[in-house]
C-alpha positions as CSV (number, residue, x, y, z in Angstrom):
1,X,0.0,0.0,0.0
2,X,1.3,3.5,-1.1
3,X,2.3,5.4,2.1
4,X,0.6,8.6,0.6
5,X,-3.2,8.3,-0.5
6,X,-3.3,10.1,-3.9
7,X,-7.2,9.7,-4.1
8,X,-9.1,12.6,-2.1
9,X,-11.9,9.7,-1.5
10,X,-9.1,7.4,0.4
11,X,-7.7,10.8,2.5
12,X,-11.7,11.7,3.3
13,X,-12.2,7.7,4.7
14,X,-8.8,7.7,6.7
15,X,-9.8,11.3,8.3
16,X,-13.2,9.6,9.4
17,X,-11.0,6.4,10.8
18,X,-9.0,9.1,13.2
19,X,-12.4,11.4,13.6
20,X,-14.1,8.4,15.1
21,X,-11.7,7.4,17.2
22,X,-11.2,10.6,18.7
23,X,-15.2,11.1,19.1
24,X,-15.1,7.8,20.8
25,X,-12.2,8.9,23.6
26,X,-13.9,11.9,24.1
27,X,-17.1,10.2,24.6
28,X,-15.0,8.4,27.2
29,X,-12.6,10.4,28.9
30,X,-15.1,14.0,28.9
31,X,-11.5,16.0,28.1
32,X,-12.6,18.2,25.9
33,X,-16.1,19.9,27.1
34,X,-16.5,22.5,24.6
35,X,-19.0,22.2,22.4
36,X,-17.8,24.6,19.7
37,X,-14.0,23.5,20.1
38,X,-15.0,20.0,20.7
39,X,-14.6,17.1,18.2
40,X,-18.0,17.2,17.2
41,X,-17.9,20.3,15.8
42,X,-14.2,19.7,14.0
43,X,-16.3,16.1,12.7
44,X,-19.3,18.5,11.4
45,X,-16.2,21.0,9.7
46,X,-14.3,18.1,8.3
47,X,-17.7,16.8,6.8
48,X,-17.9,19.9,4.8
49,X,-14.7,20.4,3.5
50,X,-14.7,16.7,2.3
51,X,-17.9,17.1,0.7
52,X,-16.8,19.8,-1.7
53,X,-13.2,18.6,-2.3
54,X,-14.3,15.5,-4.8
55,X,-16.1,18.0,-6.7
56,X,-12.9,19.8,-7.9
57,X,-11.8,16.7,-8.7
58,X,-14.7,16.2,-11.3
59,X,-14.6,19.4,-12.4
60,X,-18.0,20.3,-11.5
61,X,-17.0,22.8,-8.8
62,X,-15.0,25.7,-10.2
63,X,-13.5,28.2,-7.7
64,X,-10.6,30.9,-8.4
65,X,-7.3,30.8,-7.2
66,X,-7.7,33.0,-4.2
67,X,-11.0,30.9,-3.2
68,X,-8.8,28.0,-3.8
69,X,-6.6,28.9,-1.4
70,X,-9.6,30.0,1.4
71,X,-10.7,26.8,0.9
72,X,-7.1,24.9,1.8
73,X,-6.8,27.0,4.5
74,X,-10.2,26.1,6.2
75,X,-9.5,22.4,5.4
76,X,-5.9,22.4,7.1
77,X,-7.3,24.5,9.9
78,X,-9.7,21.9,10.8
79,X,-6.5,18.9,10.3
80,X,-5.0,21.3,13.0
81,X,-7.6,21.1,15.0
82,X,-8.2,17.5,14.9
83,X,-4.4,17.1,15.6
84,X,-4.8,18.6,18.7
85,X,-7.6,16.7,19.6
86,X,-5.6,13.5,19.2
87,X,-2.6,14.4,21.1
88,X,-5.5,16.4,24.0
89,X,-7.0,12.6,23.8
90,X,-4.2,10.8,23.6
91,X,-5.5,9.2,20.9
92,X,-1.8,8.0,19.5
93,X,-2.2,5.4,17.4
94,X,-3.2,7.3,15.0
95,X,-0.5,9.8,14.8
96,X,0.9,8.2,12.1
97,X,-2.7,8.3,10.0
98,X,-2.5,11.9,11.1
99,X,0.7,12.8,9.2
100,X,-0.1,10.7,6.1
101,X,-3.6,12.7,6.0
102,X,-1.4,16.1,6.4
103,X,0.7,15.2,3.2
104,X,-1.3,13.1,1.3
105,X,-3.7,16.7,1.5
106,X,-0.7,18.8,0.5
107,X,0.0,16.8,-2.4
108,X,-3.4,16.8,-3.5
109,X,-3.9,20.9,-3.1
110,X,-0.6,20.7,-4.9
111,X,-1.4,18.9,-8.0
112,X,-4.7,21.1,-8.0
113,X,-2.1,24.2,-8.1
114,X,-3.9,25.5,-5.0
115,X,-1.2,28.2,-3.4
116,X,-0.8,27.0,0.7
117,X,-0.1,29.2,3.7
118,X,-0.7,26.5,6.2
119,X,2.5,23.8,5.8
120,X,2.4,23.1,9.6
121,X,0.7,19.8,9.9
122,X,1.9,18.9,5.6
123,X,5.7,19.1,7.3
124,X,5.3,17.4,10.5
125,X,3.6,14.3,8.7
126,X,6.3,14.3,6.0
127,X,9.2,14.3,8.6
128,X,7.2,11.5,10.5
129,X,7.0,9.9,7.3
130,X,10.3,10.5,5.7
131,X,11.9,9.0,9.3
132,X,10.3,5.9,8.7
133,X,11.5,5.1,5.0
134,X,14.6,3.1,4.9
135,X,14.4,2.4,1.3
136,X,16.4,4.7,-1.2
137,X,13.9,4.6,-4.2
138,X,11.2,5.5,-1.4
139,X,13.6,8.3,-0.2
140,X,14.2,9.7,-3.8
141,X,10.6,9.4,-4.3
142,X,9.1,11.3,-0.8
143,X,12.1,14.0,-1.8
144,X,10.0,14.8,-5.1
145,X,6.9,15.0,-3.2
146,X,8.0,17.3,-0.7
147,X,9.3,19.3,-3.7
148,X,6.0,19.6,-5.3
149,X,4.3,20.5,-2.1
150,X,7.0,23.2,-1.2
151,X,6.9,24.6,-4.4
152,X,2.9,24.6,-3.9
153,X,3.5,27.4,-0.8
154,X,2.4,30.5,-0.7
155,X,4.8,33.7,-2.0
156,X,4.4,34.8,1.4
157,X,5.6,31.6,2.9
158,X,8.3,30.7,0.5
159,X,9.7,34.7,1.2
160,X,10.7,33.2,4.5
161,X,11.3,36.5,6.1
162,X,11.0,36.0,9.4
163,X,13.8,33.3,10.0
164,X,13.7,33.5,14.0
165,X,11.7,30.1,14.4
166,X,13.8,26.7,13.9
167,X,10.8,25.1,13.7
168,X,8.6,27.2,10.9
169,X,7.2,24.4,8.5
170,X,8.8,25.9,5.3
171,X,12.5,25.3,7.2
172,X,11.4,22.0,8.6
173,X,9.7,20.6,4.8
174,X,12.8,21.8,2.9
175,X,15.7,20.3,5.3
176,X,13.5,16.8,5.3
177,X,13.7,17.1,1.4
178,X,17.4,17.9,2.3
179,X,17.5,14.6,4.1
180,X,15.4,12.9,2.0
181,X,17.9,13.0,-1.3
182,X,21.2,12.5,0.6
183,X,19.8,9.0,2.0
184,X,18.6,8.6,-1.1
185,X,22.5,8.1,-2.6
186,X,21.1,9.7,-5.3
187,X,23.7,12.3,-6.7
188,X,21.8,13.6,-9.7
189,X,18.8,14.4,-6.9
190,X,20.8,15.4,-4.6
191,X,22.2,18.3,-6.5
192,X,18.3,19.3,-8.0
193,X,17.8,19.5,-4.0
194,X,20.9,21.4,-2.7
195,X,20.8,24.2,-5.5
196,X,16.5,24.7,-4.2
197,X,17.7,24.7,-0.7
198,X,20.4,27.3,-1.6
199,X,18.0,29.4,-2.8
200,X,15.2,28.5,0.3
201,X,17.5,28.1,3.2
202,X,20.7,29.7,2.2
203,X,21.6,30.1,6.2
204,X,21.0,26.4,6.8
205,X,23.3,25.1,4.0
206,X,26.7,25.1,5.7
207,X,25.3,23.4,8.8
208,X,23.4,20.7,6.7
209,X,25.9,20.2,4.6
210,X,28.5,19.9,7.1
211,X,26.2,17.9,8.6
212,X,25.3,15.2,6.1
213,X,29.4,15.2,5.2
214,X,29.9,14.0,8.7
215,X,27.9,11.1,8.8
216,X,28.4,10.2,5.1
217,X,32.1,10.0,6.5
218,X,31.5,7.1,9.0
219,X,29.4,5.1,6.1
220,X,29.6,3.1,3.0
221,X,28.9,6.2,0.3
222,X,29.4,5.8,-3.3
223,X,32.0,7.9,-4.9
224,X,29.5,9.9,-6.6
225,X,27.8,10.8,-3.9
226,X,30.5,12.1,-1.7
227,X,31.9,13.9,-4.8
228,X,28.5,16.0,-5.0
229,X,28.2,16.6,-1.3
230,X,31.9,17.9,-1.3
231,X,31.3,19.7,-4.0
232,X,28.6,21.8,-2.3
233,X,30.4,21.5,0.9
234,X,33.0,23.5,-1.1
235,X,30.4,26.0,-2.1
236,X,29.0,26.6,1.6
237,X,31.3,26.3,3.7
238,X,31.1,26.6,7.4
239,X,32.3,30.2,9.1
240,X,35.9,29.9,10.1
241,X,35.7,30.1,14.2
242,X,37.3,33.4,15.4
């Protein structure tokens, strides 16, 4: 089974697996008393949202781009809140359906060339699921993905102007796609995705680079590979200490 669901019909039924279960812990534990924060009205937004989203699909629905846009931001909004709900619950077996809902989404608004301001939840589930791949065609492949979606952000976003959080979801997306093509051993890939992080992260590169130089160093690395990382380790190097 593909980790991401490419079909917005698949993404709808797995967000009703994890809505259930959290309507069911609440229904046990009483955490969360709020009616209008509570997961039956998040269940009631989600509904919505899912109702409308197979109609771009078809064609039948028509919105313009800055509708488009509206609409991925209401739909991520109520991921986010469902999120929170899960970890508030404790509902954590499905953290991992919680990030592949959050990127199999992105993708989808991505390939419907919907612009995003919301990468929060897209990035966390990527990293989650970009951890758990072992497999270098799977890490070359998740690295193209991530690309797609990043490249699906906002202007805004992508200007990146206010760098002071380590944790902003444009960083954290870019340096997994970062991560993603050096484990992938895939040189070609590997210098696609350095020369977009120079241009998205140009304070980051010296660090990741130095970074993924060190542990290629203490591994079994084909040639090619560490000639393109020392090539761009060569291009960004690290300050000289004073």
């Amino acid at each position: 089974m593909s980790i991401l669901l490419s079909d917005i019909g698949a993404i709808s039924d797995l967000a009703l697996e994890v809505t259930a279960a959290i309507l069911a812990k609440n229904e046990e534990t009483k955490k969360i008393e709020s009616e209008e924060a509570g997961p039956l009205a998040v269940a009631s937004a989600l509904s919505d949202f899912f109702k409308m989203a197979p109609a771009l699909d078809a064609g039948t629905l028509k919105l313009e781009d800055d509708e488009l846009a509206e609409f991925a931001d209401f739909g991520l909004y109520q991921l986010d809140r469902l999120a929170y709900q899960l970890l508030v619950l404790e509902v954590m077996e499905h953290r991992e359906n919680m990030g592949r809902i959050f990127a199999s989404l992105g993708l989808w608004f991505a390939r419907h060339d919907v612009s995003l301001n919301n990468l929060e939840g897209i990035a966390d589930g990527f990293g989650r699921i970009t951890n758990g791949l072992s497999e270098t065609e799977d890490l070359a492949n998740m690295c193209k993905l991530m690309d797609d979606v990043a490249s699906a952000a906002s202007h805004e976003v992508q200007m990146d102007e206010d760098r002071s959080n380590p944790t902003r979801p444009w960083r954290v997306i870019n340096l997994n796609m970062g991560i993603a093509a050096t484990r992938s051993l895939d040189s070609e890939l590997m210098a696609q995705t350095f020369d977009n992080l120079g241009r998205r992260l140009p304070d980051d590169m010296p660090g990741f680079l130095a970074d993924g130089k060190r542990q290629m160093a203490v591994q079994n690395v084909p040639d090619d590979v560490v000639e393109t990382m020392n090539r761009y380790v060569a291009k960004w190097p690290t300050a000289a200490p004073h």
